[in-house]
MARSEMAR-930487 format. One line per field, with one value per residue (C-alpha): residue number from 1; residue in three letters; x, y, z. Coordinates in nm, 3 decimals. Layout:
REM MARSEMAR-930487
n = [NUM:...]
res = [ALA:...]
X = [X:...]
Y = [Y:...]
Z = [Z:...]
***
This chain:
REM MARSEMAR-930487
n = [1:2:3:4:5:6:7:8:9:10:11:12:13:14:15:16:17:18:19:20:21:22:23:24:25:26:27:28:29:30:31:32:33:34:35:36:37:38:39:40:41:42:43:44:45:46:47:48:49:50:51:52:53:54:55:56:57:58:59:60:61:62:63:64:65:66:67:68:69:70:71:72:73:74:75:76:77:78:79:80:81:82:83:84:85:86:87:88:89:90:91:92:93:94:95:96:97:98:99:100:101:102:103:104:105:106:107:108:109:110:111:112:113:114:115:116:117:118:119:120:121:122:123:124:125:126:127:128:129:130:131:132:133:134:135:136:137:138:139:140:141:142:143:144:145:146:147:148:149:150:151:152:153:154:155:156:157:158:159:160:161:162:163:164:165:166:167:168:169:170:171:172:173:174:175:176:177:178:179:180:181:182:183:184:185:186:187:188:189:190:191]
res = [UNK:UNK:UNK:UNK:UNK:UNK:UNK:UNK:UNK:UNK:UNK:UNK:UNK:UNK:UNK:UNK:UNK:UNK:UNK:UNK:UNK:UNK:UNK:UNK:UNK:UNK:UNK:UNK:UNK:UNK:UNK:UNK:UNK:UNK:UNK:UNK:UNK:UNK:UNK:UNK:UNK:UNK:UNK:UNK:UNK:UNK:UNK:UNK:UNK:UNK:UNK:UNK:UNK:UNK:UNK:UNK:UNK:UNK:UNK:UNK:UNK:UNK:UNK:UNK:UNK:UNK:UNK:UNK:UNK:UNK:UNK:UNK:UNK:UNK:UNK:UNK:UNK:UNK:UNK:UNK:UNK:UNK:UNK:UNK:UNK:UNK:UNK:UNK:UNK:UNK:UNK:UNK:UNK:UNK:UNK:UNK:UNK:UNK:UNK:UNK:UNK:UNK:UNK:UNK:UNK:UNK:UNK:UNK:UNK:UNK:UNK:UNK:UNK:UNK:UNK:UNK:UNK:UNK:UNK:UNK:UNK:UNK:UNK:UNK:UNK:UNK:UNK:UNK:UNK:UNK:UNK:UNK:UNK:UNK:UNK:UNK:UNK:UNK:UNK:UNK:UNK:UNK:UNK:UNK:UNK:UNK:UNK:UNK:UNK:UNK:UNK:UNK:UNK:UNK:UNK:UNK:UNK:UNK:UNK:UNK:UNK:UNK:UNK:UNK:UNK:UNK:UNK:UNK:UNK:UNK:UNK:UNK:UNK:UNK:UNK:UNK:UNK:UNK:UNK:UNK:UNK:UNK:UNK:UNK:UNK:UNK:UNK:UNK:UNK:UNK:UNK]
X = [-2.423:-2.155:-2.378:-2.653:-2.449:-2.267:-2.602:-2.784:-2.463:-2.481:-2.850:-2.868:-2.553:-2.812:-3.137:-2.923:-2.823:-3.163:-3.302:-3.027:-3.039:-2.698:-2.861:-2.691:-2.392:-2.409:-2.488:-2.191:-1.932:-2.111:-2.023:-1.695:-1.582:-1.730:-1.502:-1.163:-1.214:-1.258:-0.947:-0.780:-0.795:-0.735:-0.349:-0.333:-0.434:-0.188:0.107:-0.013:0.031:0.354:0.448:0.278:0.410:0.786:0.692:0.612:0.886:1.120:0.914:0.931:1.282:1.405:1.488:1.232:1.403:1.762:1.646:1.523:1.838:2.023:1.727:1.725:1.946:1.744:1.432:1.548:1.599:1.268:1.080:1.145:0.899:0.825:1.198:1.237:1.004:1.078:0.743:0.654:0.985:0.941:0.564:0.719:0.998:0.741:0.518:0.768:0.930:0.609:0.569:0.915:0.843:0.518:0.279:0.088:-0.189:0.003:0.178:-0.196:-0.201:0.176:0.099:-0.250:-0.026:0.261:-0.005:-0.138:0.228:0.249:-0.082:0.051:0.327:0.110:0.088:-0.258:-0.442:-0.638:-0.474:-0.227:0.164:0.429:0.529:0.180:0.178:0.525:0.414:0.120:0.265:0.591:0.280:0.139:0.433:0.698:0.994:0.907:1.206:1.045:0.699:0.546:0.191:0.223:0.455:0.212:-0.085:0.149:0.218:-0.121:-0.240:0.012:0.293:0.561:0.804:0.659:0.950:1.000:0.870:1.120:1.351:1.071:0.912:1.173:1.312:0.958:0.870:1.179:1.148:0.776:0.878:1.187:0.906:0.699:0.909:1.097:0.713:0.609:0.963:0.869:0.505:0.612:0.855:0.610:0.245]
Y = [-0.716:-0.482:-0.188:-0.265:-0.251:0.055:0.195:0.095:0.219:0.608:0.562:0.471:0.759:1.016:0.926:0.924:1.242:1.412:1.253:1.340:1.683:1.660:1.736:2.055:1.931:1.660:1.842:2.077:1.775:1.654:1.993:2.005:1.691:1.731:2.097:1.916:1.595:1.788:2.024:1.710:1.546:1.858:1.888:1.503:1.465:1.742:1.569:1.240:1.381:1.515:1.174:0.966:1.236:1.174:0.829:0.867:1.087:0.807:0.600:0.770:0.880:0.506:0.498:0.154:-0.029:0.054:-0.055:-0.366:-0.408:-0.373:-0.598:-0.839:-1.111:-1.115:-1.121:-1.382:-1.583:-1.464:-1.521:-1.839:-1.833:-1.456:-1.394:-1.531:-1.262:-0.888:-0.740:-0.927:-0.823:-0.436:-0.513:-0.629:-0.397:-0.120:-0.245:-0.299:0.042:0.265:0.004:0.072:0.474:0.415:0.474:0.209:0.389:0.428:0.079:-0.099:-0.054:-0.205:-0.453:-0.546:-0.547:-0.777:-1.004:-1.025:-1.039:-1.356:-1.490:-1.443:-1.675:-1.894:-2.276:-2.322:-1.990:-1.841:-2.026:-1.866:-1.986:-1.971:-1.660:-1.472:-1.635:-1.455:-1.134:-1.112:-1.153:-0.871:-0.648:-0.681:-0.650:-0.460:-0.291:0.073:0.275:0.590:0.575:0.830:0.781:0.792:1.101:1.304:1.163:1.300:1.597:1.669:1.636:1.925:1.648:1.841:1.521:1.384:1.146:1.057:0.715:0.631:0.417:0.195:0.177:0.030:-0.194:-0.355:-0.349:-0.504:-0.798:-0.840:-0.872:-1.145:-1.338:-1.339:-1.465:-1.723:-1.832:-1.858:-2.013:-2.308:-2.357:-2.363:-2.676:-2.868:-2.728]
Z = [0.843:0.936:0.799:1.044:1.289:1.205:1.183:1.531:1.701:1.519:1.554:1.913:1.971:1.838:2.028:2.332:2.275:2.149:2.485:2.710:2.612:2.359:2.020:2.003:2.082:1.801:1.512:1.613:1.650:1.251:1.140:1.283:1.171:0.818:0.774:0.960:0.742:0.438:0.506:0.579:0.259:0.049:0.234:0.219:-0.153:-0.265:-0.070:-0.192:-0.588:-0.533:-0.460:-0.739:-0.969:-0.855:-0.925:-1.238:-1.324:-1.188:-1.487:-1.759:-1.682:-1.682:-1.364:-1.275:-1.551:-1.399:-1.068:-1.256:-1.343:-0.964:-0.829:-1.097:-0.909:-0.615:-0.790:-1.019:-0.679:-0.531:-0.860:-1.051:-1.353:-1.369:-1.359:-1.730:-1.876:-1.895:-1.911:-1.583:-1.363:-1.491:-1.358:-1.042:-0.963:-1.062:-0.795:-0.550:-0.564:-0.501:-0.200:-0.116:-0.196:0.074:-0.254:-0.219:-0.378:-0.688:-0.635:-0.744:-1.089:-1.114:-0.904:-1.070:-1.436:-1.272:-1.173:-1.549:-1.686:-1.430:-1.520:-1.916:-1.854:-1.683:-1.754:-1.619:-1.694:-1.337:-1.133:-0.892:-0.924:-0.596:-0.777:-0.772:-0.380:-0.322:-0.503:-0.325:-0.001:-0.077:-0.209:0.183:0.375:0.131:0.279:0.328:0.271:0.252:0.375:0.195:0.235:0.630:0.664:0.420:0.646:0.982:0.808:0.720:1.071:1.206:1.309:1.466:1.282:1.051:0.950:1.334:1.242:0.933:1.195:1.327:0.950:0.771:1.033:1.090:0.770:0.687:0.896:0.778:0.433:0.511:0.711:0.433:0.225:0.439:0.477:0.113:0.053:0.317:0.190:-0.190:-0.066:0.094:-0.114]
***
């Protein structure tokens, strides 16, 4: 439905402006946008690889199972179940630190494995547990320490600062992620 809708409004934009004497003027704002979008995502996808590629440095370096290690009593509290097994807490913490990195584009494929690892260990097979609940909702609204993903975008787009937001990220972040789980924690009691 959305898509016919989309479609009257561009649709309607260009008759009005064939008939109001603006068809110049919109095929040179589709050009324009077309070349700035495209030199857009060239800068943004070159930041955005740096960034995966630190991540998976920090991987393959050992770094993610050393942090698993420093974040293992706290996930142990968040996570009952998926605490006992190992493959399913490196899944996590994997997930959790390109969230915390601001990769979220590189954080799916953890997260999609820490959801299988749960689902492994999983009593009744397809069925979420409180941990996949929790997961899911630290996936959403994970502390952003360094929000990657958004200074690359404000760098991209000729920010004088990009890292001006950093502040403001992590302490909002930060209190969406201890409402989340204060929430989960309260529904698991009572659901």
């Amino acid at each position: 439905m959305i898509n016919y809708i989309w479609f009257f409004i561009l649709l309607g934009g260009i008759i009005l402006g064939i008939f109001t004497g603006g068809g110049e003027a919109i095929s040179k704002a589709v050009v324009d946008s077309a070349q700035n979008t495209t030199a857009f995502v060239i800068k943004l996808t070159g930041l955005l690889c740096l960034w995966c590629g630190v991540l998976k440095i920090a991987e393959k370096s050992g770094l993610t199972s050393k942090l698993t290690s420093l974040l293992r009593p706290v996930l142990k509290l968040l996570f009952r179940e998926a605490s006992r097994d190992e493959k399913a807490l490196e899944a996590i913490t994997m997930n959790l630190t390109a969230n915390m990195m601001g990769l979220s584009n590189a954080a799916t494929p953890a997260g999609i494995k820490a959801m299988e690892e749960m689902d492994r260990v999983n009593i009744e097979k397809g069925r979420a547990t409180d941990d996949m609940a929790l997961f899911l909702v630290l996936n959403g609204a994970c502390i952003q320490l360094l929000p990657t993903t958004v200074m690359s975008i404000r760098a991209a787009a000729g920010s004088a600062n990009p890292a001006a937001m950093l502040i403001p990220a992590i302490v909002s972040t930060t209190v969406a992620a201890v409402v989340g789980i204060i929430c989960c924690k309260i529904l698991q009691r009572y659901f």
